[in-house]
Backbone as JSON Lines, residues from 0, in Angstrom:
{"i":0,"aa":"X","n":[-5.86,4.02,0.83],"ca":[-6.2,2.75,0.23],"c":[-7.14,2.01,1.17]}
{"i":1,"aa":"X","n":[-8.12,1.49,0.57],"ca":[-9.18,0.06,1.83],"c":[-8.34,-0.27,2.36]}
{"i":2,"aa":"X","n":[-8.12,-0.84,3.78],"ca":[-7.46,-1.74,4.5],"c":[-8.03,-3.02,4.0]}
{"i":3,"aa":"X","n":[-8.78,-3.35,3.15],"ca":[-8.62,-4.96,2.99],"c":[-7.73,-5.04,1.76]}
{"i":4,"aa":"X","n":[-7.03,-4.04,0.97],"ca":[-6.34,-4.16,-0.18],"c":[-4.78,-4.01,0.56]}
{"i":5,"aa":"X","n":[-4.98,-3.89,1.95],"ca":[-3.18,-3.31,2.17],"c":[-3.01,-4.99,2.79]}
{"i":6,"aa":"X","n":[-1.14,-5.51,2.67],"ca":[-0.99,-6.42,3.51],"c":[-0.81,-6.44,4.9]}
{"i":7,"aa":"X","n":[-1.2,-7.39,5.57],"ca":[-0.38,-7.34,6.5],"c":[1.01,-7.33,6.95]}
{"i":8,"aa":"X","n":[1.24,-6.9,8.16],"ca":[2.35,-6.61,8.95],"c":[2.61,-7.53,10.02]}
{"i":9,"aa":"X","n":[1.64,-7.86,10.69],"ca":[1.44,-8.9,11.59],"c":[1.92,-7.72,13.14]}
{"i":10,"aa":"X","n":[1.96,-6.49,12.8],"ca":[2.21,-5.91,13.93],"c":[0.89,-5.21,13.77]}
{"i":11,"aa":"X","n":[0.44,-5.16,15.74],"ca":[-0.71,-4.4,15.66],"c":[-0.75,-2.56,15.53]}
{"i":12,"aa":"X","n":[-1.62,-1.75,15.27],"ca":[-2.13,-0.48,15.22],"c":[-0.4,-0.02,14.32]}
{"i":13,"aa":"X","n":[0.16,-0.62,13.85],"ca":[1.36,-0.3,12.76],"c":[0.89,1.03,12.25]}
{"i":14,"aa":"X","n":[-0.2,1.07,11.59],"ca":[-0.72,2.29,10.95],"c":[-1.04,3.44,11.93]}
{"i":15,"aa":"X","n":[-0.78,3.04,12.94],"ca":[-1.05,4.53,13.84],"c":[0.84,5.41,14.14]}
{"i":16,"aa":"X","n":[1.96,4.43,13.96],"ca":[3.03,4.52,14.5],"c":[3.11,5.29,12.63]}
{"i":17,"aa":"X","n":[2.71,5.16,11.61],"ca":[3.38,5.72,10.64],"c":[2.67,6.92,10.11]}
{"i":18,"aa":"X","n":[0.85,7.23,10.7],"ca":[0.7,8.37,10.96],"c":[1.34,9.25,11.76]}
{"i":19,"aa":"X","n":[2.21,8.72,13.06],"ca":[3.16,9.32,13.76],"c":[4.11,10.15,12.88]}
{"i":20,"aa":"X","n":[4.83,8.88,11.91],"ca":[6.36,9.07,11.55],"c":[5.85,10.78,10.81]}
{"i":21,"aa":"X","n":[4.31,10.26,10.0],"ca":[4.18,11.38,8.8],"c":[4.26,12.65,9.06]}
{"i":22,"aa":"X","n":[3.06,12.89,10.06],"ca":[2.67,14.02,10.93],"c":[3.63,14.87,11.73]}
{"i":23,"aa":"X","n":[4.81,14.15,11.95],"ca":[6.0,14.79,12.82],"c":[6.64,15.54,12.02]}
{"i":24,"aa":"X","n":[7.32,14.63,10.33],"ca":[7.79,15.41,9.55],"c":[7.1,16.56,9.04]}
{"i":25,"aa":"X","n":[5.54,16.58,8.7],"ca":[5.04,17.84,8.57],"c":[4.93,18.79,9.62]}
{"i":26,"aa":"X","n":[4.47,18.59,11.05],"ca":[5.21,19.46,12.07],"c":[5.89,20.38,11.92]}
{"i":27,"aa":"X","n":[6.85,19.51,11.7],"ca":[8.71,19.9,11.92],"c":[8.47,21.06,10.55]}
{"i":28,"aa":"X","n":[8.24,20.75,9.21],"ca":[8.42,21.22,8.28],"c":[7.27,22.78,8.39]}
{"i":29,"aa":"X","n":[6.23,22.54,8.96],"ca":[5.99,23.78,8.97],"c":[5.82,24.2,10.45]}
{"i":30,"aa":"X","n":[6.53,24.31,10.66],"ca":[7.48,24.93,12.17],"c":[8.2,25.8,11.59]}
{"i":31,"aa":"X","n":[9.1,24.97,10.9],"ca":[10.04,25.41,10.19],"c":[10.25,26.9,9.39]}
{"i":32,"aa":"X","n":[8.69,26.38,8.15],"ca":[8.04,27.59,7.71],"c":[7.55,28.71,8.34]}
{"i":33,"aa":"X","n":[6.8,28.27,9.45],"ca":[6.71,29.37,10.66],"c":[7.7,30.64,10.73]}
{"i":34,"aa":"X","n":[9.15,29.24,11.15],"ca":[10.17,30.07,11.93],"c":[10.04,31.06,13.45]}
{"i":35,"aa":"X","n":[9.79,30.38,14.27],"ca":[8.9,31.05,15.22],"c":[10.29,31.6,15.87]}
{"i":36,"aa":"X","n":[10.63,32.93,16.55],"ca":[11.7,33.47,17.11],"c":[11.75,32.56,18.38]}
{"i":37,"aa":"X","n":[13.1,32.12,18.89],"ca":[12.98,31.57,20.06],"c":[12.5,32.13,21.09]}
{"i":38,"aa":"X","n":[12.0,31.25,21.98],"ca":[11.14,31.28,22.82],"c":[9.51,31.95,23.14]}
{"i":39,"aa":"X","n":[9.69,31.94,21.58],"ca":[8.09,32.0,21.29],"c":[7.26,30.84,21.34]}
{"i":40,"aa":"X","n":[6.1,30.33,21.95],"ca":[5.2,29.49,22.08],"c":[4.23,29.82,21.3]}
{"i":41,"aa":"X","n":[3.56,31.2,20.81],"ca":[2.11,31.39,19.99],"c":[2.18,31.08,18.5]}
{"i":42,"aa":"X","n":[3.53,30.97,18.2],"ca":[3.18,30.65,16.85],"c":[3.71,29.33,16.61]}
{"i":43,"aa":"X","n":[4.34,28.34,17.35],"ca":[4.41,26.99,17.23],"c":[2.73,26.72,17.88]}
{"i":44,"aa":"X","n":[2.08,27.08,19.26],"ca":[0.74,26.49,18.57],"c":[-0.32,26.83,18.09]}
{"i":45,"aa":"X","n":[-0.52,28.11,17.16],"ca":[-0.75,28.01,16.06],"c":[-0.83,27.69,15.05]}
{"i":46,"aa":"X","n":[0.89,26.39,14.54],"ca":[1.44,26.13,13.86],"c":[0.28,24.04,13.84]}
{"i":47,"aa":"X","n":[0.7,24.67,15.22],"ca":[0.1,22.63,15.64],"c":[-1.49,22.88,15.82]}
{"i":48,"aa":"X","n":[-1.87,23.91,15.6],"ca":[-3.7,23.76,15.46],"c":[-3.75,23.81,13.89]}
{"i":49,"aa":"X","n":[-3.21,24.81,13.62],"ca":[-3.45,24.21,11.96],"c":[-2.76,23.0,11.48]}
{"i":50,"aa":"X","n":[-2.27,22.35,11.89],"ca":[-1.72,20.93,11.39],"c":[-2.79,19.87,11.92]}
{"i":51,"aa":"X","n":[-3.4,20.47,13.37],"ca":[-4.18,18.99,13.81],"c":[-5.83,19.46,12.87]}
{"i":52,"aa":"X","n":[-5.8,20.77,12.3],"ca":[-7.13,20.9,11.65],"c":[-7.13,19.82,10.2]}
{"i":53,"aa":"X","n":[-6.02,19.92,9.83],"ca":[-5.1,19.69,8.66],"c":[-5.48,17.91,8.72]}
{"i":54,"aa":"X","n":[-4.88,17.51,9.8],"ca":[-5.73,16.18,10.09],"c":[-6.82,15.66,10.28]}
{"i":55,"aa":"X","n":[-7.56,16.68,11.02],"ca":[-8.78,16.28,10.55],"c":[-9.58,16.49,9.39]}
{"i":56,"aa":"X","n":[-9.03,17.52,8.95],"ca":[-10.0,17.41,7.45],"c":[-9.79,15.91,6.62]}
{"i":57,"aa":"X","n":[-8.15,15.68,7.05],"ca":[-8.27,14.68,6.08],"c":[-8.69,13.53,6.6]}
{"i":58,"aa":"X","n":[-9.22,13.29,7.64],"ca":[-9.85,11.91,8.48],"c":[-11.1,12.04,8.05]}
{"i":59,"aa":"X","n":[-11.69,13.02,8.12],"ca":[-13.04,13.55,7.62],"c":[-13.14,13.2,5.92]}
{"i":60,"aa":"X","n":[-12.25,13.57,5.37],"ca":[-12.47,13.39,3.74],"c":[-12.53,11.54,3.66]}
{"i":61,"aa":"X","n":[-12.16,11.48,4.06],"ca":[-11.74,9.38,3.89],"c":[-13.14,9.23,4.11]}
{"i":62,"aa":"X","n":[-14.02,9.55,4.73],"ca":[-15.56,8.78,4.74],"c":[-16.0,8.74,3.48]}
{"i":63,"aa":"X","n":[-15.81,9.63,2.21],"ca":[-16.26,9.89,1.58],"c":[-15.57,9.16,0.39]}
{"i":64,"aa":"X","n":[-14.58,8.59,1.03],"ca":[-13.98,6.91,0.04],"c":[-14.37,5.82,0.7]}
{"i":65,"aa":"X","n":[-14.65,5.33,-0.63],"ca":[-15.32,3.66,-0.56],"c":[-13.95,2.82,0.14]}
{"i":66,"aa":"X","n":[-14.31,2.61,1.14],"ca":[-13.66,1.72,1.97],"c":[-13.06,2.12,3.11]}
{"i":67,"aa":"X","n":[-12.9,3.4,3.12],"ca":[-12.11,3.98,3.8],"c":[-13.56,4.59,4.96]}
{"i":68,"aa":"X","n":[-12.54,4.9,6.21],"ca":[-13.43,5.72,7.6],"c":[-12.49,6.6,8.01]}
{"i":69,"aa":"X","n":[-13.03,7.43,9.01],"ca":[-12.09,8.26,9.59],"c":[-12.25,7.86,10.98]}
{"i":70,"aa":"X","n":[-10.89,8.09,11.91],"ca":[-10.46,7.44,12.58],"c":[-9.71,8.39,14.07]}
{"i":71,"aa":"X","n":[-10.6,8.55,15.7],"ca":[-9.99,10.15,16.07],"c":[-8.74,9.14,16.77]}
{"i":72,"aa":"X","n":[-8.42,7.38,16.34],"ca":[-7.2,7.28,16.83],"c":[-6.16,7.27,15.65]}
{"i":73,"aa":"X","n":[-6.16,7.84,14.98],"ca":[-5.54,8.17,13.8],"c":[-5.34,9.48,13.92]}
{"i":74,"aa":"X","n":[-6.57,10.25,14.02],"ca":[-6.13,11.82,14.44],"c":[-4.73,11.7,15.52]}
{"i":75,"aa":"X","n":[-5.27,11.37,16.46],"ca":[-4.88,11.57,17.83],"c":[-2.93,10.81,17.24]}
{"i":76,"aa":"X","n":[-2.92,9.88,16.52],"ca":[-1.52,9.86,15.71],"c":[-1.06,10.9,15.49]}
{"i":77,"aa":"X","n":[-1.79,11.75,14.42],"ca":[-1.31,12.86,13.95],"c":[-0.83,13.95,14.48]}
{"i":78,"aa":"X","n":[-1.4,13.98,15.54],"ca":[-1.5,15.63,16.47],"c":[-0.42,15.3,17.82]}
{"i":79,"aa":"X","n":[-0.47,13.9,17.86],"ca":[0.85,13.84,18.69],"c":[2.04,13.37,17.77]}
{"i":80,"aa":"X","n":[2.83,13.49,16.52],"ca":[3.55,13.37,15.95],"c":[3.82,14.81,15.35]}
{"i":81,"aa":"X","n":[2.88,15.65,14.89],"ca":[3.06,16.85,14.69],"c":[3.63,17.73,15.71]}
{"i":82,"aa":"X","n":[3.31,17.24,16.91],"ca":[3.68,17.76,18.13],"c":[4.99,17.59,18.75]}
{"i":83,"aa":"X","n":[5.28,16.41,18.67],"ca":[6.27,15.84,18.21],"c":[8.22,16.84,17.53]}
{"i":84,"aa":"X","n":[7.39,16.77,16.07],"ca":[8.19,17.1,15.14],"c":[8.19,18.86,15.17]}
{"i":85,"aa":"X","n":[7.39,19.56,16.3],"ca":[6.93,20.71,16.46],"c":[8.58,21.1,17.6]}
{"i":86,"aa":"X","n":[8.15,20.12,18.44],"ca":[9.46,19.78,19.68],"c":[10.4,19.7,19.24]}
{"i":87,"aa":"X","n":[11.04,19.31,18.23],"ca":[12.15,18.9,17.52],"c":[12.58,20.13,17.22]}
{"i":88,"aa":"X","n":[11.95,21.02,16.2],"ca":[12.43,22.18,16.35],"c":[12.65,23.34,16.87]}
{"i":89,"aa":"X","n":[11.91,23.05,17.84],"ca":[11.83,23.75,19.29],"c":[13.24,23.72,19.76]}
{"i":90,"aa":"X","n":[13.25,22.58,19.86],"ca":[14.65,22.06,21.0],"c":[15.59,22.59,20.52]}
{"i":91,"aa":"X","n":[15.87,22.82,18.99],"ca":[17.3,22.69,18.56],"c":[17.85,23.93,18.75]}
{"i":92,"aa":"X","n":[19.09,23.61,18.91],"ca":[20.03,25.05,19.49],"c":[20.37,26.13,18.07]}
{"i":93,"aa":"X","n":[19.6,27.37,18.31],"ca":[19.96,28.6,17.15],"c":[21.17,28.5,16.49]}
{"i":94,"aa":"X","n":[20.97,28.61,15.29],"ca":[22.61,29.0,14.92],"c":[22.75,30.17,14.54]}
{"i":95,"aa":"X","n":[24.38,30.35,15.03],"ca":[24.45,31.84,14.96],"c":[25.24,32.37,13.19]}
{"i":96,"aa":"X","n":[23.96,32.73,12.75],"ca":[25.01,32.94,10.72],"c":[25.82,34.0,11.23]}
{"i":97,"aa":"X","n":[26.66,34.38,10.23],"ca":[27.24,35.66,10.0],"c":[27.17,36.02,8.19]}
{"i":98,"aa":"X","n":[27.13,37.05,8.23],"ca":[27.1,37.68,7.28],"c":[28.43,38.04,6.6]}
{"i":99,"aa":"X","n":[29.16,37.27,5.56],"ca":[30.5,37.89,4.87],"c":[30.33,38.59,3.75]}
């Protein structure tokens, strides 16, 4: 949407903290999809170059709306929230299924 059609918040760079929130959950979600075996690193960043490409295309597409710009502190939101939400599933401890 134009930023002159959104309201204010009265908090500053707000819109960079909810490119955060977004970018983490997609992260996380295709991390997820990944499924990278633990203690694998090449395919989580793999996972986070195609997510920060992912962002930039779409920072890049916004020039091409009336009102809208693209923004590399908006990227730079993205790619550290993806990164983020990349960590998240990193961290979490395996579970062990069994099969009945």
């Amino acid at each position: 949407m134009p930023s002159s059609t959104l309201p204010s918040t009265g908090v500053p760079h707000v819109d960079k903290v909810v490119h955060f929130f977004l970018y983490a959950v997609l992260g996380l979600l295709a991390a997820r999809a990944v499924e990278a075996p633990t203690g694998r690193l090449r395919p989580l960043l793999l996972t986070l170059a195609a997510v920060a490409a992912f962002a930039a295309l779409d920072e890049w597409h916004q020039t091409f709306v009336p009102g809208r710009s693209a923004d590399v502190a908006d990227w730079a939101a993205d790619v550290i929230g993806a990164s983020a939400g990349l960590l998240l599933l990193a961290a979490r401890t395996p579970r062990h299924e069994t099969i009945t």
